[in-house]
C-alpha positions as CSV (number, residue, x, y, z in Angstrom):
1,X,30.0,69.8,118.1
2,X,33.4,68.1,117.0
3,X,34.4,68.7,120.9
4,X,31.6,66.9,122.2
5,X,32.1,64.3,119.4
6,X,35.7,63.5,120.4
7,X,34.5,63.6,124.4
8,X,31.4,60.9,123.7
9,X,34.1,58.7,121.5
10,X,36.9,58.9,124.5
11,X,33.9,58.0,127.2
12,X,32.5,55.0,124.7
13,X,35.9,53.9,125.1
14,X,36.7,53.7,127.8
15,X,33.8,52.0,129.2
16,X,34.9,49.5,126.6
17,X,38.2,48.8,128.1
18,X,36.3,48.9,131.5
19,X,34.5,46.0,130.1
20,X,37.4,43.8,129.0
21,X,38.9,44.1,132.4
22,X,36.3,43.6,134.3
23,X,35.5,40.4,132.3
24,X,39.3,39.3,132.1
25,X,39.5,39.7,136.3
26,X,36.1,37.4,137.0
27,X,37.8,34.9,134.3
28,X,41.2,35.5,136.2
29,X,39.7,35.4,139.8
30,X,38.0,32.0,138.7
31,X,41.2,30.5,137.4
32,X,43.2,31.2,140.5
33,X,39.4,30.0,143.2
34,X,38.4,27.2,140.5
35,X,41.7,25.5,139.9
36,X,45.2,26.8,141.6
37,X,43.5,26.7,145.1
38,X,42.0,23.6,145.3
39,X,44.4,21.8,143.2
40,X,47.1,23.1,144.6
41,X,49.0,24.2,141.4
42,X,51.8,26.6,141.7
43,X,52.2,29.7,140.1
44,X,54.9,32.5,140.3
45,X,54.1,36.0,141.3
46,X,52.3,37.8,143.8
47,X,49.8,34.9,143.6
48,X,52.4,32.3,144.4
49,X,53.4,33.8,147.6
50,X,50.0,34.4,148.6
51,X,48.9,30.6,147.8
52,X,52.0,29.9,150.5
53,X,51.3,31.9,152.6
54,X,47.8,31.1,152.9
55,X,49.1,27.4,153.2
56,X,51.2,28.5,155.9
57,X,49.8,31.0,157.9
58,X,46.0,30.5,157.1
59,X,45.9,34.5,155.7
60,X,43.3,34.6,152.9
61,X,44.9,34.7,149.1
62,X,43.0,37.9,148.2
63,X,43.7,39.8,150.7
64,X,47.7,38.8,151.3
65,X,47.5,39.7,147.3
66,X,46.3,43.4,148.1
67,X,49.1,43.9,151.3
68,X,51.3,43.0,148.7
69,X,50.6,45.2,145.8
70,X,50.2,48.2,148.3
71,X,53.8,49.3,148.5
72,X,54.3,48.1,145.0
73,X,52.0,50.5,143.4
74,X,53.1,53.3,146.0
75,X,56.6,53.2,144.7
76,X,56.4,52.4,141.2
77,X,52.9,55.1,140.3
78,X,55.9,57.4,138.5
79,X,56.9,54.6,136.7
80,X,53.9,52.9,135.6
81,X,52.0,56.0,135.0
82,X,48.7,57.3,136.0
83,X,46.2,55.5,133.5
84,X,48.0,52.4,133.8
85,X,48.2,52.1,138.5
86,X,45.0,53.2,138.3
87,X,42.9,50.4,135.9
88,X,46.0,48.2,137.4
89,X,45.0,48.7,141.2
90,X,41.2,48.1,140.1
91,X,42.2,44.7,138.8
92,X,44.4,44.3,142.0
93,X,41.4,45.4,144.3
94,X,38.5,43.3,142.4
95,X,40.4,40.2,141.9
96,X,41.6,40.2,145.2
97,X,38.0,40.5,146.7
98,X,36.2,38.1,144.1
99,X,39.0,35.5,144.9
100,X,38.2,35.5,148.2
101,X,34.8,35.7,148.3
102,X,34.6,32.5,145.8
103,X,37.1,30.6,147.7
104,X,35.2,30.8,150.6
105,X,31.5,30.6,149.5
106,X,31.8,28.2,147.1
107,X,33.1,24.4,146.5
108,X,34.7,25.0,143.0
109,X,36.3,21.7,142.4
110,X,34.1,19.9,140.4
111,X,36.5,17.0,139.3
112,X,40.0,15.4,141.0
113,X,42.2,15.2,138.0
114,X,45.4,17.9,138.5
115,X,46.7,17.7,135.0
116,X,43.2,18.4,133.3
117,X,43.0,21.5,136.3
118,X,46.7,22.6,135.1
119,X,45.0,22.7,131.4
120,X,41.9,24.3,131.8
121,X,43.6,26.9,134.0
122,X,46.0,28.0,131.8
123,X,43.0,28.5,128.8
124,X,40.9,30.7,131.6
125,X,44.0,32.3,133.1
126,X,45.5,33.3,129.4
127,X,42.1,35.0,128.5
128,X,41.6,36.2,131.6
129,X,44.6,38.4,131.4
130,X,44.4,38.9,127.6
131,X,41.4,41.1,128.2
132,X,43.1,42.4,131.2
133,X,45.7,43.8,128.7
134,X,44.1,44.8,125.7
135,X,41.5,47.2,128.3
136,X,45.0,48.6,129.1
137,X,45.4,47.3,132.8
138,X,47.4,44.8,134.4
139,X,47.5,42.0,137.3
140,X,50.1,44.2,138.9
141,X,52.6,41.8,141.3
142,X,56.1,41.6,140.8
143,X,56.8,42.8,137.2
144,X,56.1,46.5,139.0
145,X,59.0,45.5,141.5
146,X,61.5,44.6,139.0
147,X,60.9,47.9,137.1
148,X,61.4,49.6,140.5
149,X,64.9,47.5,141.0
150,X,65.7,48.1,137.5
151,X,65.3,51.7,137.5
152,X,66.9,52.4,140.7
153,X,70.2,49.6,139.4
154,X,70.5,50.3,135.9
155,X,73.0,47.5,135.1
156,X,70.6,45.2,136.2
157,X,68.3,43.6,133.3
158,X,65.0,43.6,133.5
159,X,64.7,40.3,131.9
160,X,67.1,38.5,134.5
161,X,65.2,40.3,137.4
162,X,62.1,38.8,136.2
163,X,64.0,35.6,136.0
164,X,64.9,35.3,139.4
165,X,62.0,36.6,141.1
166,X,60.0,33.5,139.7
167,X,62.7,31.4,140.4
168,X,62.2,32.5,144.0
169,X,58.5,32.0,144.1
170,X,58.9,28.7,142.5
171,X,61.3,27.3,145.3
172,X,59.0,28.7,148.2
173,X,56.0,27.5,146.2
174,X,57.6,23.7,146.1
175,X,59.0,24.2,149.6
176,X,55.4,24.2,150.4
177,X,53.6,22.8,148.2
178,X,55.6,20.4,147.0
179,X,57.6,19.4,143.6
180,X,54.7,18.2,141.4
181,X,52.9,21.6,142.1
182,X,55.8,23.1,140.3
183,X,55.2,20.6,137.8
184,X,51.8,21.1,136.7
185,X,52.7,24.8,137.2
186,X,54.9,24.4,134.1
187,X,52.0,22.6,131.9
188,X,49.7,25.6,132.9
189,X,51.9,28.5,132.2
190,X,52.7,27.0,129.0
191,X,49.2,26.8,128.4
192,X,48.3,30.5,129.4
193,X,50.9,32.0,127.6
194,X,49.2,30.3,124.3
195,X,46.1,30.8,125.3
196,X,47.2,34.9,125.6
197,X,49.3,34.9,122.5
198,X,46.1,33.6,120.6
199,X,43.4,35.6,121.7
200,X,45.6,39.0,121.6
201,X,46.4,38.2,118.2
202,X,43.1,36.6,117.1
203,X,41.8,40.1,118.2
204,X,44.2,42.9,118.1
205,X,46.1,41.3,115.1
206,X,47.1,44.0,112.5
207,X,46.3,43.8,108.3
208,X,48.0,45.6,106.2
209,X,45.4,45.9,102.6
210,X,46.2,47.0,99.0
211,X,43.4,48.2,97.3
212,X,43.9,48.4,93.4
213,X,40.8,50.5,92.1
214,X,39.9,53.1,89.5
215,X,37.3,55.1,91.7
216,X,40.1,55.7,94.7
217,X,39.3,58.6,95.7
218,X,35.5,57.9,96.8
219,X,36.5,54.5,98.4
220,X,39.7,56.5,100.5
221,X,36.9,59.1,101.8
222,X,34.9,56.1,103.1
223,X,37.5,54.6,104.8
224,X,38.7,57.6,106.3
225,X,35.3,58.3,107.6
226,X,33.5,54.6,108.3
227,X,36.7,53.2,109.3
228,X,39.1,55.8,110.3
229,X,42.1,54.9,109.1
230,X,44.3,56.4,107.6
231,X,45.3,55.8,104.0
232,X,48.0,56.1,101.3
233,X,47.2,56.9,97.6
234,X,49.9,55.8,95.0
235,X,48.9,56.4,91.4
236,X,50.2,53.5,89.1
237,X,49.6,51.7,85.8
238,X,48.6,48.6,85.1
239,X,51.3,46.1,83.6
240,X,48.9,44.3,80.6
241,X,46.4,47.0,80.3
242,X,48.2,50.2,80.2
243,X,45.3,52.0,82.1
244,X,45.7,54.3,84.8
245,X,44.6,52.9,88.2
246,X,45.2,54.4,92.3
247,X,46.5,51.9,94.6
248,X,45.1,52.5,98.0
249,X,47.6,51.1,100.9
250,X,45.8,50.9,104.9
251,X,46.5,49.1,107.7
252,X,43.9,47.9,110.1
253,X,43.0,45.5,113.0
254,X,41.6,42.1,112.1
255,X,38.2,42.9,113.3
256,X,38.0,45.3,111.1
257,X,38.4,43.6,108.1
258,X,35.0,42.9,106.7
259,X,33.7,46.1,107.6
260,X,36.9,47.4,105.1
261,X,35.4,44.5,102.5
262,X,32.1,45.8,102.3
263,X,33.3,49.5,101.5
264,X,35.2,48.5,98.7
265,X,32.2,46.2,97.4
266,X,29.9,48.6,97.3
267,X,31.9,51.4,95.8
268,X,33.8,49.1,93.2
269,X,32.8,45.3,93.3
270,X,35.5,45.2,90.6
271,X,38.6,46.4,92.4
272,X,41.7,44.3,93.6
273,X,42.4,43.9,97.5
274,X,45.4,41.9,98.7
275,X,45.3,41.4,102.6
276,X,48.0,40.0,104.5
277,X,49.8,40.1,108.3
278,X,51.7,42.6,109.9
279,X,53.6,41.5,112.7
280,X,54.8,44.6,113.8
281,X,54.1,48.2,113.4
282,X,55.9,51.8,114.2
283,X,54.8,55.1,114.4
284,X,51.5,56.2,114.6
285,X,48.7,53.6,114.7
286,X,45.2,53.6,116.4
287,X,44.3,50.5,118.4
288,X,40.6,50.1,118.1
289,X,38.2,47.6,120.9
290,X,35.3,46.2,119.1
291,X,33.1,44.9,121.2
């Protein structure tokens, strides 16, 4: 029963991150059809050399995208691992197809100012691969390459490989597109990469929660089993009253909070919790979806 148990959880969860990328690659896809196409806004990557070449040679964005990741993924599956290509070559594949297919069946640009395109990009393109991420998949491109040259060059840093592949997109992007496309490029990646940072840490951001309690023991059992986390018990004193109390120490995801709120309310309305950030965490620790 416990076997099938752990099997149903591991199924329920996937599907789950399923979900997230699937969602994150239609709000991705419509980023890329709905505002860097028709407004011409540059971007680094795999999708910046597609935009120019679809500029140049009339090659469709989606599909120059796929050609591209092909021998990426084909070199790099040993480094990237085998969860990772394969949700990453789904978000490849999907993207790639639903860019296409709304570039070309629909007139997405509802409106003719660039800078307020450059914005709302960056908010759809940040969540779009936010969810991407936290469903444990990835846009794939040229990150892949650079751990390829990296691996193969060790003296080479990943970091400065990075660096100059953009820097490489960017000059093709404003060979062809011009400079203010690299312009409004920097407005939306700053944009996206705030729009990520909030949204992974609005929802995957990590509490850390003292409980200070006299019936411990009942409230650690419901935690373990509602919640399932794990949790520390440290016997202590308290400083005015003398009495014996069990401190209860747990950390858990943000979206898990009130569900931690009402355990402890129900066992003992009475007892002390002190909830604060954690900004980073080693060891063993259970990432949960809640959808």
């Amino acid at each position: 029963m416990q076997h099938k148990g752990l099997i149903s959880s591991s199924i329920s969860k996937t599907i789950k991150e399923y979900v997230l990328i699937i969602a994150g690659s239609i709000l991705f896809s419509f980023a890329i059809s709905g505002f860097l196409i028709p407004f011409k806004i540059g971007v680094g990557g795999v999708t910046g050399i597609a935009m120019s070449l679809n500029k140049l040679l009339g090659v469709r964005v989606g599909l120059i995208s796929i050609l591209i990741n092909i021998p990426l993924f084909l070199f790099g599956f040993k480094l990237i691992g085998r969860k990772f290509a394969i949700r990453s070559g789904f978000v490849v594949i999907f993207t790639s197809v639903l860019i296409d297919y709304l570039n070309t069946s629909f007139n997405l640009r509802i409106f003719d100012d660039v800078l307020l395109a450059a914005i709302f990009c960056g908010v759809i393109f940040g969540a779009g691969v936010a969810l991407i991420f936290m469903g444990g998949g990835s846009t794939g491109g040229l990150d892949i390459l650079a751990k390829i040259l990296s691996y193969k060059f060790p003296t080479l840093r990943l970091s400065n490989l990075l660096l100059v592949q953009d820097f490489l997109v960017y000059l093709m992007v404003a060979y062809v597109f011009g400079i203010p496309s690299i312009l409004y490029a920097l407005v939306m990646s700053f944009i996206r990469t705030k729009a990520l940072d909030a949204i992974q840490e609005g929802i995957s951001s990590s509490k850390q929660c003292l409980i200070i309690c006299d019936n411990g023991e009942a409230i650690m059992e419901e935690i373990t089993t509602s919640i399932q986390r794990g949790v520390t018990k440290i016997e202590a004193e308290g400083g005015f009253s003398k009495t014996k109390k069990i401190i209860l120490y747990v950390v858990i995801q943000k979206n898990e909070l009130n569900k931690l709120k009402n355990v402890v309310k129900e066992i003992e309305p009475e007892a002390f919790v002190a909830v604060s950030d954690v900004n980073d965490i080693l060891g063993k620790f259970r990432q949960s979806i809640s959808m």
